[in-house]
N, C-alpha and C positions, 0 to 999 in steps of 0.2 A: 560440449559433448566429446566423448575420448573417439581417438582413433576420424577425427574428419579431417586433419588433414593429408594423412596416408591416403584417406579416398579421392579427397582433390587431385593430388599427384599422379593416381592411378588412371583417373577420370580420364584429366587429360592428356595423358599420355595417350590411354585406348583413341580417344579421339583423332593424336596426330597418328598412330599405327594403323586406324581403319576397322578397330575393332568395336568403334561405337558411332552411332549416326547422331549429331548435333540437332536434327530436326525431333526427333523422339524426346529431346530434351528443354528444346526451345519452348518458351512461356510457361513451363515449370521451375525453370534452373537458372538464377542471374547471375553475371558475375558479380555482383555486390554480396554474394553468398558466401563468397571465396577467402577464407581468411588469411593464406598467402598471396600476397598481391603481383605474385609473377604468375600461380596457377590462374587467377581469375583475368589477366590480361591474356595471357594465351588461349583462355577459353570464350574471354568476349572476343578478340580476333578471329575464332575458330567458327564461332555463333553467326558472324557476319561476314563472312568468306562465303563466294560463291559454292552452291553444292557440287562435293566431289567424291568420289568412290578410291576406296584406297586410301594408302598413306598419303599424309599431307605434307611435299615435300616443297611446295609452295609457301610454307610458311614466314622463312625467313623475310621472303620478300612483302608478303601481307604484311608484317610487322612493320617493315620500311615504309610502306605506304603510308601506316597511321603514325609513324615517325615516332617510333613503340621501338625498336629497336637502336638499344645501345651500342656504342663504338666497344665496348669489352664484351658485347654477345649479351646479354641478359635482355629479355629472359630465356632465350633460346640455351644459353648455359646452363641455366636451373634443369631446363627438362632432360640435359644429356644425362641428368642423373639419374632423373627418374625412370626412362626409356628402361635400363636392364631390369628392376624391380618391377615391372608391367607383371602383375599375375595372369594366367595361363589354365582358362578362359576366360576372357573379360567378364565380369559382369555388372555392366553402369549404373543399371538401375538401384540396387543397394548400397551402393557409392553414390550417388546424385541424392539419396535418401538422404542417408547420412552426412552430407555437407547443406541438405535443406535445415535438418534438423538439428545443425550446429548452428546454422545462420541465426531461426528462432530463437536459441536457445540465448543465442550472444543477446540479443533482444528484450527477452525476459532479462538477463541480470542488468542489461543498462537500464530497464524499468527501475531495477529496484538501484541500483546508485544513485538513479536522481532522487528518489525517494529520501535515501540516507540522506542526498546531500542537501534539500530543503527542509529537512525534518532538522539537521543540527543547526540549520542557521539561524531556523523559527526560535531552537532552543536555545540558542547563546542570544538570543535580542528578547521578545516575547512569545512567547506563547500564544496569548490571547488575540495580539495583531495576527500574527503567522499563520496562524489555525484555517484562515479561508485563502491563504496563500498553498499554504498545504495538500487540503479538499480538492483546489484548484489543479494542484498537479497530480493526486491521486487518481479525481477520475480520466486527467491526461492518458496516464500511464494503462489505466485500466482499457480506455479504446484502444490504444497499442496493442496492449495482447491479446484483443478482442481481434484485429487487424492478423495476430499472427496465427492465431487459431485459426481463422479462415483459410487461410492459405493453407495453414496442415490440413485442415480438410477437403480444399481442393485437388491436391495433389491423386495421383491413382488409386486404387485399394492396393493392387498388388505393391506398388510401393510402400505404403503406410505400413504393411504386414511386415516388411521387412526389419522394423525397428523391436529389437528383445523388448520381451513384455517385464512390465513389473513382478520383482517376485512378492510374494505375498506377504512376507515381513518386513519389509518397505512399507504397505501404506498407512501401516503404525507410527512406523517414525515419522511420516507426512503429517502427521497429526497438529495441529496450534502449539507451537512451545508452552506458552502460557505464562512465559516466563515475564518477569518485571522489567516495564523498560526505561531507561535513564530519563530520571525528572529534571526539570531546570531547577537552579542554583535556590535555594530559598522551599522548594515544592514540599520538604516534611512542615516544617511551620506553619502554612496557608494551609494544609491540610487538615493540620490538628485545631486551625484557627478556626477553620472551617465545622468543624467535629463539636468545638466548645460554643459556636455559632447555633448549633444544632441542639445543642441538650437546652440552652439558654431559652430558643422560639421553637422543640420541635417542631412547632405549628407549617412551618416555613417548608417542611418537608412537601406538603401537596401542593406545593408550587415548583415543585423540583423531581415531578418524576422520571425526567429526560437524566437524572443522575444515575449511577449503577456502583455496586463497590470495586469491580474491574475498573473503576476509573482511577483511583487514587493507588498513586507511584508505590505507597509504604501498602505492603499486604496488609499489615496489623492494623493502619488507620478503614482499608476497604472493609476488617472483617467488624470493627467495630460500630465503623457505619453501618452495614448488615443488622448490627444489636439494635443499632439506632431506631432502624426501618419494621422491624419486628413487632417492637416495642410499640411504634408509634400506629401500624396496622392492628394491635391488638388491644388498642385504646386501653395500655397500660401509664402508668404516670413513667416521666423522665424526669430523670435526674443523674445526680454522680453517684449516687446510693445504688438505684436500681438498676442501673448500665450496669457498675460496675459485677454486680450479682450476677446480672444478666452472661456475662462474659467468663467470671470465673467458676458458672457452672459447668460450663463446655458446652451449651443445646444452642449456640449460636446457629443457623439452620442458612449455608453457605448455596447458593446456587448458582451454578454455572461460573466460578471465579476460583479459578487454578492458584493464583495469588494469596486470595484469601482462606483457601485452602489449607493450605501450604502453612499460613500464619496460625490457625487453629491447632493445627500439628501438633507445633513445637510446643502448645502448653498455653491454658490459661494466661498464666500468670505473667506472661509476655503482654497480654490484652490487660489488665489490670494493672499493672504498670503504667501502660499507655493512657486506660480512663484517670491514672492518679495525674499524669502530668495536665489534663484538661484544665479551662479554667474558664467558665461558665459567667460567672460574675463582671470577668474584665471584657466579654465578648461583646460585639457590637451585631444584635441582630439585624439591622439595617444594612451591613455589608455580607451578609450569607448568604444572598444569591449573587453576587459579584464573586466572591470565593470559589461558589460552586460550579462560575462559568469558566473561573479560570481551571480549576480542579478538570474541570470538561475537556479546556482545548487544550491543556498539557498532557492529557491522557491522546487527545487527537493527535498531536502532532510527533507524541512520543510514539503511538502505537505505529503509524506512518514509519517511522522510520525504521523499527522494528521488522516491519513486514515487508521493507527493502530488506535487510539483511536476510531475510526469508527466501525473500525471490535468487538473492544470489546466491544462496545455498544451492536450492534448487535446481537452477540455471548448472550448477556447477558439479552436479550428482551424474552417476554414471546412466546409462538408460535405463538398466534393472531395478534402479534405485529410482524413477522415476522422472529423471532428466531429459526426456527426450517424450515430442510425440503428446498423445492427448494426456496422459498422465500428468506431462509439466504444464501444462494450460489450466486444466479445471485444479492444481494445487495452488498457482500464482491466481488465480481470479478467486479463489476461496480466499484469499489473505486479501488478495485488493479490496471485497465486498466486504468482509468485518470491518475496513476499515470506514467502507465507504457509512456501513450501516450506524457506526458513532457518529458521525460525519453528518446524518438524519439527526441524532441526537442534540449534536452541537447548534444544530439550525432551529431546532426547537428551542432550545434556549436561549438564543437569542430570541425568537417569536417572542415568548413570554417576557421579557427583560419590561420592569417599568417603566412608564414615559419618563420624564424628565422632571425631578421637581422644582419648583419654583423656588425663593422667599420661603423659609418658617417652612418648610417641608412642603408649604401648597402646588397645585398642579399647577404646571407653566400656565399663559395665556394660551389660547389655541385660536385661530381664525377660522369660518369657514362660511364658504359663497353660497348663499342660498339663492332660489330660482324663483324669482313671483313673477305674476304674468304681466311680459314685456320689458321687466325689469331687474336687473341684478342688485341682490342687497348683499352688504357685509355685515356677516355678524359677529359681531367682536364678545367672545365668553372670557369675563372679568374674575378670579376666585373670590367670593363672599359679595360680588354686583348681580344686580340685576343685567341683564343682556342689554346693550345699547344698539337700535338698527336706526343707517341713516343711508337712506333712497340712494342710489348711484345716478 
């Protein structure tokens, strides 16, 4: 947030001139707050110094005490600067604000760098392993700023008032980018694998409704999945014939997906292109929901990091612009919960994932303890056997 650390400086300055009371500030104001680390040691010094009225010309020596004071003067050098810039009449409490709400602020964007920096690692190795590594540290990040919104609202009213309000064409631009986020190496191929997967068994679709076309990295593959879904809701026949009709009329009927939006835009015949490269025949419908999990959690781990780059926007916007205060919480927690709410989706498909096939596609063997009275049996289910139980 601009302008916190002129407030620091000024802070505690007032603090050593007498012009502010450190009790007034204490268990709202840490120095961990402090983003110059000479302001926040003179102000925890100052925090934990006996109370005194008047300038604090004790100081030097409090420093020496906590053996905080340097042989070249620092930090007591730092403040001799900021002593003539002391504005004239203090006022701490919009300065204490404003270095509260730079603290958060720093907060929210280290949210979202962790985010980037698990989301590119998930995507330079897998995706699919990564994806509950990912979830894992999204809803991390999400208590975080659950944690820090607390605290903004602990804080006073008359202090909270003090932060500029949003102006009104800001919370436009706060809006979802929508934008496309970087797939892993290979992600157009598996998608269109997945596409040609799809015209081959539509069937496979009602086993896949944890899918969305905001999942897939290419806009044109999400808008064509959309034909796919249409289609298959409207118990029309699938094929390359009828998609591709489907597509080059334009009535594809897009909801909620800025991507695929975006991809109808441009024309048709971008989509019909796309249905000509399909290839139905060579596709393997036995890996279509394997495709569509991975299609899942490259869309998870890509939007994750996305919505870090989100938060450090954010984090980095001026107050009017909605940087600062309840504005930057409920916009960073709207981006953490999209992500969290795919993050629902991905756990669904997993749920649904097949057991395990055996031999010849048959289902593995499976054990399980049955309870008769006084006695435990095992019963061992054989595929194509009758059940064998033998007494424990």
């Amino acid at each position: 947030m601009e302008h916190c650390r002129a407030a620091e400086h000024a802070l505690v300055a007032a603090l050593v001139m007498g012009a502010a009371d450190p009790a007034e500030l204490s268990g709202r104001l840490r120095p961990s707050d402090f983003s110059d680390p000479a302001a926040g040691l003179l102000y925890g010094t100052i925090l934990q110094a006996p109370a005194a009225s008047g300038p604090r010309g004790d100081l030097p020596q409090l420093l020496r005490a906590r053996d905080a004071l340097r042989s070249d003067g620092y930090p007591v050098s730092e403040l001799l600067g900021w002593l003539p810039q002391l504005p004239v009449p203090a006022h701490p409490d919009p300065w204490a604000t404003l270095i509260v709400s730079g603290s958060l602020a720093r907060q929210v964007s280290q949210s979202g760098s962790r985010l980037v920096q698990v989301s590119e690692s998930a995507l330079s190795e897998d995706p699919v392993g990564g994806a509950s590594r990912v979830l894992a540290f999204v809803v991390a990040q999400r208590a975080a700023i659950h944690s820090a919104e607390r605290r903004w609202e602990d804080l006073p009213l008359s202090w909270r008032q003090t932060v500029p309000a949003v102006n009104a064409g800001a919370r436009e631009s706060n809006a979802l980018s929508g934008a496309p986020y970087p797939g892993s190496s290979g992600g157009l191929g598996v998608e269109r694998e997945l596409l040609s997967g799809l015209v081959a068994a539509p069937m496979l679709l009602d086993r896949m409704r944890w899918l969305r076309a905001e999942d897939f990295t290419d806009p044109g593959c999400g808008a064509v999945f959309t034909a796919v879904t249409d289609l298959r809701q409207a118990g029309a026949p699938i094929d390359l014939v009828t998609l591709t009709a489907s597509v080059a009329s334009g009535t594809v009927a897009i909801s909620g997906s800025a991507p695929a939006s975006r991809a109808m835009a441009e024309g048709p015949a971008n989509l019909v292109e796309l249905c000509g490269s399909l290839d139905p025949a060579a596709a393997f419908p036995g890996s279509v929901e394997f495709l569509a999990r991975r299609v899942l959690s490259t869309a998870v781990v890509g939007h994750a990091g996305q919505a870090g780059e989100e938060l450090q926007r954010l984090a980095a916007a001026p107050a009017t612009e909605g940087g600062a205060g309840a504005p930057l919480f409920a916009s960073a927690l709207r981006r953490i919960q999209a992500v969290v709410e795919r993050g629902e989706r991905w756990h669904e498909s997993r749920a649904t994932a097949r057991p395990a096939a055996g031999p010849a596609g048959r289902s593995a063997p499976r054990l399980e303890l049955l309870r008769g009275p006084g006695r435990a049996v095992m019963d061992v289910h054989l595929p194509g056997r009758v059940s064998g139980r033998s007494a424990g």
